[in-house]
BASE-318291 format. One line per field, with one value per residue (C-alpha): residue number from 1; residue in one letter; x, y, z. Coordinates in steps of 0.05 Angstrom, whole numbers. Layout:
# residues N
num = (NUM, ...)
residu = (A, ...)
c1 = (X, ...)
c2 = (Y, ...)
c3 = (Z, ...)
# end
This chain:
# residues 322
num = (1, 2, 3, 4, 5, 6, 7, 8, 9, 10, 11, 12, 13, 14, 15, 16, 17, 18, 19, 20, 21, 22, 23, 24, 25, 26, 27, 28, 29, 30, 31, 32, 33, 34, 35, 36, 37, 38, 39, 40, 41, 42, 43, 44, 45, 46, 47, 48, 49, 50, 51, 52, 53, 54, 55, 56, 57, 58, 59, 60, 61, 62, 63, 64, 65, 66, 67, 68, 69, 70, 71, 72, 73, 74, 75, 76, 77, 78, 79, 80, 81, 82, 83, 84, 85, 86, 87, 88, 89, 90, 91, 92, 93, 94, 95, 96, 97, 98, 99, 100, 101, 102, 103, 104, 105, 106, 107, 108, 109, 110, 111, 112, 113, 114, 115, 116, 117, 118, 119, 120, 121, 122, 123, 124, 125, 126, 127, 128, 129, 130, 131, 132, 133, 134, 135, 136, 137, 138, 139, 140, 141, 142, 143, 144, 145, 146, 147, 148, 149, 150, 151, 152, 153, 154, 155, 156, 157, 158, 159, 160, 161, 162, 163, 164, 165, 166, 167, 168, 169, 170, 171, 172, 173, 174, 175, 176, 177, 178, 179, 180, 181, 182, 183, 184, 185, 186, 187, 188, 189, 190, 191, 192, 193, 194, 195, 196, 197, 198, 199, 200, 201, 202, 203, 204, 205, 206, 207, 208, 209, 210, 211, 212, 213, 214, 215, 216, 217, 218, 219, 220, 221, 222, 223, 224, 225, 226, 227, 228, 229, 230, 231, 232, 233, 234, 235, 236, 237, 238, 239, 240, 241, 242, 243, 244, 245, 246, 247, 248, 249, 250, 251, 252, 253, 254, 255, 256, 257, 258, 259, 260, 261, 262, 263, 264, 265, 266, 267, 268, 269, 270, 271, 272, 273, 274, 275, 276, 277, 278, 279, 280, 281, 282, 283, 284, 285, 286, 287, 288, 289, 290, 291, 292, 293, 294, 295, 296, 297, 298, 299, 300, 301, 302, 303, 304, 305, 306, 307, 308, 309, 310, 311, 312, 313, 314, 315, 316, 317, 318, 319, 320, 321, 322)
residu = (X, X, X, X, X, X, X, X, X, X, X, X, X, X, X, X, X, X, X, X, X, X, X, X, X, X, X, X, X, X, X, X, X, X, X, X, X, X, X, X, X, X, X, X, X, X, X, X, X, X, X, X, X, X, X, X, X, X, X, X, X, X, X, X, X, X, X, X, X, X, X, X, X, X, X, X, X, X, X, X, X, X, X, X, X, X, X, X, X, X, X, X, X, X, X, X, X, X, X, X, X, X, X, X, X, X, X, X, X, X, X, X, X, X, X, X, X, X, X, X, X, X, X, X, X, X, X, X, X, X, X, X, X, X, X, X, X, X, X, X, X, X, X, X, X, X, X, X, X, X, X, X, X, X, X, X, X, X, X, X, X, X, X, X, X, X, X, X, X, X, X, X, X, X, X, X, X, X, X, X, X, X, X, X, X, X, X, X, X, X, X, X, X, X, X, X, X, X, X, X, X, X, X, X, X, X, X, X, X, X, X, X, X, X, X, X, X, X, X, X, X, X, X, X, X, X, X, X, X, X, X, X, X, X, X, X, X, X, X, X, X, X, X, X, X, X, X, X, X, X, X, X, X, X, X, X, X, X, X, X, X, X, X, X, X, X, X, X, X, X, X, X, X, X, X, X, X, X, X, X, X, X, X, X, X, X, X, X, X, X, X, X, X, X, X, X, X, X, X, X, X, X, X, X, X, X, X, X, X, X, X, X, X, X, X, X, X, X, X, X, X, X)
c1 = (328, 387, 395, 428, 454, 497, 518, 586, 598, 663, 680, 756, 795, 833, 822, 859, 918, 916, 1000, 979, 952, 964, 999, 1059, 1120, 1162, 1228, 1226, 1202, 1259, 1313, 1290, 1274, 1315, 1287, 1220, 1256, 1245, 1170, 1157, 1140, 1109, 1029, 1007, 986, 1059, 1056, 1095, 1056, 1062, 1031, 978, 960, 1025, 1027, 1101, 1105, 1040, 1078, 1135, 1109, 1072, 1148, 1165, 1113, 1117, 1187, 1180, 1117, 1115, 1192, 1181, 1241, 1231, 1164, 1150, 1084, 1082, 1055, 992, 967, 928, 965, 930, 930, 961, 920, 855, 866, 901, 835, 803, 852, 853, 773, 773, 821, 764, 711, 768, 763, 692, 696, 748, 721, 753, 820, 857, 882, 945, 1001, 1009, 945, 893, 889, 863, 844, 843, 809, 831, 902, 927, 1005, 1013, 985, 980, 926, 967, 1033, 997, 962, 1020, 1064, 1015, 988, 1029, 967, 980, 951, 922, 920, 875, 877, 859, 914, 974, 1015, 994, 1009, 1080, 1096, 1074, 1106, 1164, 1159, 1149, 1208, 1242, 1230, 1249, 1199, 1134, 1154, 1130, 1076, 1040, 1016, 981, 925, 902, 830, 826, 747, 722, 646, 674, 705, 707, 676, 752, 798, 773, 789, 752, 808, 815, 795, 797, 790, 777, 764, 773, 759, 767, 715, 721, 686, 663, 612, 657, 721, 679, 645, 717, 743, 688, 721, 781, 754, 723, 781, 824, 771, 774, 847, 841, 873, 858, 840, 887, 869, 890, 847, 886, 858, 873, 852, 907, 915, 929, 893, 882, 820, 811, 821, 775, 716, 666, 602, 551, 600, 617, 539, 540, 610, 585, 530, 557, 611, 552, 520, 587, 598, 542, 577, 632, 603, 636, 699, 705, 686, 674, 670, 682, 686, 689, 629, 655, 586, 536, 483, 495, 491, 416, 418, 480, 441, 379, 422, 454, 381, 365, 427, 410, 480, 474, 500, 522, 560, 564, 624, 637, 695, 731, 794, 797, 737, 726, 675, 682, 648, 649, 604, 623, 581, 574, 535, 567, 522, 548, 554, 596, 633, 664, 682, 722, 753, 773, 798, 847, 863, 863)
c2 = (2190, 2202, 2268, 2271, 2205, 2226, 2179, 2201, 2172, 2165, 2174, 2151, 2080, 2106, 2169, 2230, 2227, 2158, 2140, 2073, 2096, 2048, 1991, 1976, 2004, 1941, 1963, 2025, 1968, 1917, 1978, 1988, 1923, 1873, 1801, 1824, 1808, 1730, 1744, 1779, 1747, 1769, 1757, 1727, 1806, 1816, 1857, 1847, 1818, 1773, 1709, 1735, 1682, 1663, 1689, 1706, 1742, 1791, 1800, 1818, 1866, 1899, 1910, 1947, 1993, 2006, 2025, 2062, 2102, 2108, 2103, 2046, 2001, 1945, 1912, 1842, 1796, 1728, 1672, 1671, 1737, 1783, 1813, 1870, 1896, 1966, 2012, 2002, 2015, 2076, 2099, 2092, 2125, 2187, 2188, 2193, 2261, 2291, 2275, 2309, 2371, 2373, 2390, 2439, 2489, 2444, 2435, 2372, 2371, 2342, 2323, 2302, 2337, 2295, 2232, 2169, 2099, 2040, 1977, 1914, 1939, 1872, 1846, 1884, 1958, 1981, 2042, 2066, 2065, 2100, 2149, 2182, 2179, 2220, 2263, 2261, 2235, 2204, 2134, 2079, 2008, 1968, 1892, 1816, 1781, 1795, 1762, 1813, 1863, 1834, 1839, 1904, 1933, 1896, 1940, 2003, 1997, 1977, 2051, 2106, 2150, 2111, 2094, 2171, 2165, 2101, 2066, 2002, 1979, 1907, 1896, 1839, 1813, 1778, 1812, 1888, 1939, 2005, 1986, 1972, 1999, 2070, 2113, 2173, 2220, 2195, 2228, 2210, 2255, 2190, 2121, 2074, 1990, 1932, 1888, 1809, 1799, 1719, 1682, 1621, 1581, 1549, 1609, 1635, 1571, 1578, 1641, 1620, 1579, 1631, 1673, 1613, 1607, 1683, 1683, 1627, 1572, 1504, 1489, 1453, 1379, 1407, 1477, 1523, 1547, 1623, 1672, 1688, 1752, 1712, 1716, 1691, 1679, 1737, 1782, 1735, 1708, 1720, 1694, 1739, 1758, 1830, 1861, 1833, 1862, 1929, 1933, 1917, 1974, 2028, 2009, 2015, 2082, 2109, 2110, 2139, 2183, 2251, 2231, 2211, 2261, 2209, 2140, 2095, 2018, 1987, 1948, 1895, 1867, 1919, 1874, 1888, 1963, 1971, 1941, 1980, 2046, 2022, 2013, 2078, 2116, 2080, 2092, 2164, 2191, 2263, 2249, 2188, 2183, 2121, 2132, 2088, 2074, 2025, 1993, 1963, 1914, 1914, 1966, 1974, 2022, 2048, 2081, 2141, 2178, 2224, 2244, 2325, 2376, 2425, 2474, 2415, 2398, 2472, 2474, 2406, 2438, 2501, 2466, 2418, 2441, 2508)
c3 = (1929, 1883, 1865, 1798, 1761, 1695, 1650, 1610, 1542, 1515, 1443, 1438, 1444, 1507, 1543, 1523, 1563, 1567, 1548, 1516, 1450, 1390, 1382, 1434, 1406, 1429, 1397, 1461, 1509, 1492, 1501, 1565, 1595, 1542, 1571, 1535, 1471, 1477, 1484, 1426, 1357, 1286, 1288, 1231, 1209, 1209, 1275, 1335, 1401, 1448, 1476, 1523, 1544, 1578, 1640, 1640, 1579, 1604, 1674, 1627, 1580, 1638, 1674, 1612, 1612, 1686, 1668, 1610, 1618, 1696, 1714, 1754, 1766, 1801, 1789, 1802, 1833, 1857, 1810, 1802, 1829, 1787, 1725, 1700, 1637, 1643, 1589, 1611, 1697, 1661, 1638, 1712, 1735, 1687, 1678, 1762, 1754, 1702, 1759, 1814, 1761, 1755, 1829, 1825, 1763, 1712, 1739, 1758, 1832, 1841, 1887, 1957, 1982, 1941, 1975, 1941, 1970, 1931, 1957, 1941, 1917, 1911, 1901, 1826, 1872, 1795, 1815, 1864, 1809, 1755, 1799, 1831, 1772, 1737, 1787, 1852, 1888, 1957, 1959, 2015, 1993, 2024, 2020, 2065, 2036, 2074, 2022, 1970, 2022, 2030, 1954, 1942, 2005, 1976, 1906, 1952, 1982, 1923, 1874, 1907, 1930, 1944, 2012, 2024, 1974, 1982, 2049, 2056, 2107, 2120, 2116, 2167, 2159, 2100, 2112, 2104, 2071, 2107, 2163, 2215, 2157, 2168, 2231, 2246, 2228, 2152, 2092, 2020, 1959, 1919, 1933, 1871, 1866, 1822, 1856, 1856, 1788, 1789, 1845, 1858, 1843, 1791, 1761, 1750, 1718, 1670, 1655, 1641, 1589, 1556, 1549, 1527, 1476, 1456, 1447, 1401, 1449, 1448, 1522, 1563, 1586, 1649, 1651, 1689, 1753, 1738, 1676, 1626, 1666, 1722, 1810, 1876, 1906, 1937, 1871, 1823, 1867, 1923, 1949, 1908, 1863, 1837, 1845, 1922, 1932, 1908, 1946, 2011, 1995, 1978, 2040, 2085, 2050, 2088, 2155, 2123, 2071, 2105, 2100, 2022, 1969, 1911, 1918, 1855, 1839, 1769, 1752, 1691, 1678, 1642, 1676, 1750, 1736, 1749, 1825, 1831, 1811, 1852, 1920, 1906, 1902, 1972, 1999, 1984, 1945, 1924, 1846, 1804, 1756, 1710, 1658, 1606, 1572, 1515, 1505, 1439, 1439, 1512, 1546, 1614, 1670, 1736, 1779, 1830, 1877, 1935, 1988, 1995, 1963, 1918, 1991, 2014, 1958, 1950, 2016, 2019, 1952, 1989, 2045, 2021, 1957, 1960)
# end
């Protein structure tokens, strides 16, 4: 039985020290990174935006802020691989330091010492970006596609630095997620997830409709096979979808529930949270947290847990953070 489950509410657009408050200043962007420029064009509320739903203008815009707000020069994915919108795995990212500081009397943890794995990192390894810029945090990325593994090793080598600061791991079986990635002598501070969020190819094309629909697109004849936002198979779809993905990765956490302090995955649909919450009780996790957050009209979640005790929890604190 779960011992404590806390929902956390949020009350702002963006979390606190979220960078991407307000509209994009695009004037700063283009100064920075100038082929932005021919993306940009007057709304018809006379503000500046861009086409989102043309892939190359998104991976564009999202170069700029890499640049400008993370100091990250070289940034580039393959077509059609998952482009994600920068502000909102921000928030994860900053709303996963607050639960780091709720462990350590209020104060955020940072640099080298903290150690964060993100599965599923993918070919745009955004988590991994974001995290260490802002807090130093040393990162695993775990992914099955080896050609997402090849870009972002690619981008690692390219900025200087993250060849110290960021590693990445194959996962080599479809059917797990810790289970072969882990050794015995790896620990985590944080694990963090943006889990496949559609059932099937089809499931996700239906998807893609909708969005072209909510960003007031006619529909091609020819329905493109990826969202707006762009994604392999691998990043949009598996069998069971996002609640089945999340469940197999609470159950795996068992074995490995020593070794990671908090464990966290997004969950994008409001409805999956109950059997998420229900396989976390049986799986027997010490506290869960669900924390909600917005970004503009989109809510999103995710869910972290642990099995440590309060006894526990101190002494991993004292241990490697000192």
């Amino acid at each position: 039985m779960s011992k404590s489950t806390t929902p956390v509410k949020t009350t702002v657009q963006l979390h606190p020290r979220n960078r991407h408050q307000g509209r994009y200043d695009f004037d700063s962007l283009i100064e920075g990174t100038p082929e932005l420029a021919a993306f940009v064009f007057l709304n018809p509320h006379g503000n500046e935006s861009i086409n989102f739903a043309d892939p190359a203008a998104v991976k564009t815009l999202n170069r700029a802020l890499l640049k400008s707000f993370y100091g990250i020069e070289h940034w580039d994915i393959p077509a059609d691989y998952l482009c994600p919108p920068i502000p909102g795995r921000a928030d994860y990212v900053h709303y996963l330091a607050d639960l780091l500081a709720n462990s350590n009397t209020g104060i955020i943890p940072r640099g080298a010492s903290v150690r964060v794995l993100d599965i599923g990192v993918g070919a745009n390894i955004i988590y991994p970006l974001i995290g260490h810029a802002e807090y130093g945090w040393w990162f695993l990325g775990s992914d099955i596609d080896t050609n997402a593994l090849a870009s972002a090793q690619t981008m690692i080598h390219a900025n200087r630095g993250l060849s110290v600061a960021i590693k990445l791991r194959q996962q080599k079986s479809h059917k797990h997620i810790f289970q072969g990635l882990l050794s015995a002598n790896d620990y985590f501070d944080l694990t963090l997830c943006n889990p496949p969020f559609h059932m099937s190819r089809e499931d996700a094309l239906s998807g893609t409709r909708r969005k072209w629909r909510g960003l007031g697109k006619a529909i091609p004849k020819q329905t493109p096979s990826v969202l707006n936002f762009g994604g392999q198979s691998t990043e949009l779809w598996c069998e069971g979808g996002e609640a089945r993905f999340i469940r197999s990765m609470i159950e795996e956490s068992i074995a490995v529930r020593s070794q990671v302090l908090w464990f966290s995955t997004l969950v994008s649909k409001a409805s999956n949270l109950p059997s998420v919450l229900y396989a976390l009780r049986k799986a027997d996790a010490f506290d869960v947290r669900v924390v909600e957050m917005t970004q503009g009209q989109k809510r999103s979640r995710f869910v972290a847990w642990t099995f440590l005790n309060a006894a526990a929890q101190a002494a991993w604190r004292n241990e490697r953070w000192g």
